[in-house]
C-alpha positions as a printed NumPy array, in Angstrom:
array([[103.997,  90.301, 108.689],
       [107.086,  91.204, 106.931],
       [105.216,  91.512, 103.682],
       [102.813,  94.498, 105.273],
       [105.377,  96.208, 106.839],
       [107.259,  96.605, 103.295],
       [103.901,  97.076, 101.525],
       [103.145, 100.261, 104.343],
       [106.681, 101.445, 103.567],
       [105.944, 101.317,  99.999],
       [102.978, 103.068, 100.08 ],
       [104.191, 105.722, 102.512],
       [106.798, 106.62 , 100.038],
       [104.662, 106.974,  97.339],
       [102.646, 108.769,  98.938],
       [105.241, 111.516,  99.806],
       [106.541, 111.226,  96.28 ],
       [103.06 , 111.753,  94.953],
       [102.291, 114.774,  97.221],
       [105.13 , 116.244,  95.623],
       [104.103, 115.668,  92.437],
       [101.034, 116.99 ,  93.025],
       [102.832, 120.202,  94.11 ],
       [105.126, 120.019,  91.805],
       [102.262, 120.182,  88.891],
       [100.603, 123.035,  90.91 ],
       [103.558, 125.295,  90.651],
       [104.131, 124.948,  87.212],
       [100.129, 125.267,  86.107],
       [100.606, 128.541,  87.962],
       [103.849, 129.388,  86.367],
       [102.407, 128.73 ,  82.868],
       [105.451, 125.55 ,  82.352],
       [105.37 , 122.339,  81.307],
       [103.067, 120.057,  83.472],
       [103.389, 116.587,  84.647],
       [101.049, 113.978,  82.322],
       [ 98.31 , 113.147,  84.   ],
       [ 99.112, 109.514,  83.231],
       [102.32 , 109.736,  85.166],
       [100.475, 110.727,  88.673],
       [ 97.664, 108.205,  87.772],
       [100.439, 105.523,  87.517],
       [101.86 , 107.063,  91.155],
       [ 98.488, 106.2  ,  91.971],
       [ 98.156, 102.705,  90.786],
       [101.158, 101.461,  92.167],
       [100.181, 102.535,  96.003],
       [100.293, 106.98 ,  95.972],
       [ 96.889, 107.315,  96.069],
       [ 96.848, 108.475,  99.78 ],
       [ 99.362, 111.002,  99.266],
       [ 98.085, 112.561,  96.245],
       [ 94.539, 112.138,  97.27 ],
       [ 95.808, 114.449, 100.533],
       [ 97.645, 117.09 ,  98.44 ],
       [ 95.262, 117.899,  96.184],
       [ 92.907, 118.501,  98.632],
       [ 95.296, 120.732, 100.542],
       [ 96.672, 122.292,  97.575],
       [ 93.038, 122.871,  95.378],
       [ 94.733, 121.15 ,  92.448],
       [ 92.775, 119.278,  89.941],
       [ 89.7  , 119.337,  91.831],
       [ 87.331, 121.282,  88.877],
       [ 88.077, 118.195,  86.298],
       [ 85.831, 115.285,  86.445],
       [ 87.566, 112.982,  84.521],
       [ 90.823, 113.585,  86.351],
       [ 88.657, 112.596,  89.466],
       [ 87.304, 109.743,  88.512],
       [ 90.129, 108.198,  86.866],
       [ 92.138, 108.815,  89.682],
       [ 89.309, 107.117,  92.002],
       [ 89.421, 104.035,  89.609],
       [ 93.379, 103.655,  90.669],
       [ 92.811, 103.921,  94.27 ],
       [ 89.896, 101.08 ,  93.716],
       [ 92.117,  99.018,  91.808],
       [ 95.939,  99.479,  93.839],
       [ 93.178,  98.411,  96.804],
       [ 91.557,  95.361,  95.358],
       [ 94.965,  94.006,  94.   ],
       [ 96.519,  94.822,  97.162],
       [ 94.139,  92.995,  99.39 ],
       [ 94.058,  89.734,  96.59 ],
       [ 97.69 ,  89.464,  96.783],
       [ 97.631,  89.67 , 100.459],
       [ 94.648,  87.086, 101.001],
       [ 96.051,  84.496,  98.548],
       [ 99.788,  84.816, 100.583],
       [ 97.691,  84.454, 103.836],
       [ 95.005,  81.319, 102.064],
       [ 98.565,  79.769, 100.687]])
């Protein structure tokens, strides 16, 4: 039980994080600056921000047009999910 309460925790902060990122990148794309990589936010992703930066680009129209971005991005969310849940079924099956 302890193990899903950090793992929630863990997520909800990278979630947050991730939503700033997200606006973060917005700003400067508007601004004209230097961006954030798109493999850095995919990594927020993969390691449990998917949520948060799922939400916030939604809210905040960014990087919605690119496909690739997308899909990527839906890959990490598949994958955070199914290593998530094997970790947690193995813990429970040991």
């Amino acid at each position: 039980m302890i193990g899903v309460m950090i793992y929630g925790g863990a997520v909800l902060v990278l979630s947050f994080f991730g939503m700033i990122m997200i606006v973060y990148d917005k700003r400067q794309a508007r601004l004209d600056r230097w961006r954030t990589p798109e493999a850095t936010l995919h990594m927020i992703e993969l390691l449990g921000g998917f949520p948060g930066v799922m939400l916030a680009r939604r809210l905040f129209k960014h990087k919605t047009r690119k496909l690739s971005y997308r899909i990527i991005a839906a890959l990490m969310a598949i994958v955070h999910v199914a290593v998530a849940g094997a970790v947690f079924y193995f813990i429970d099956a040991g």
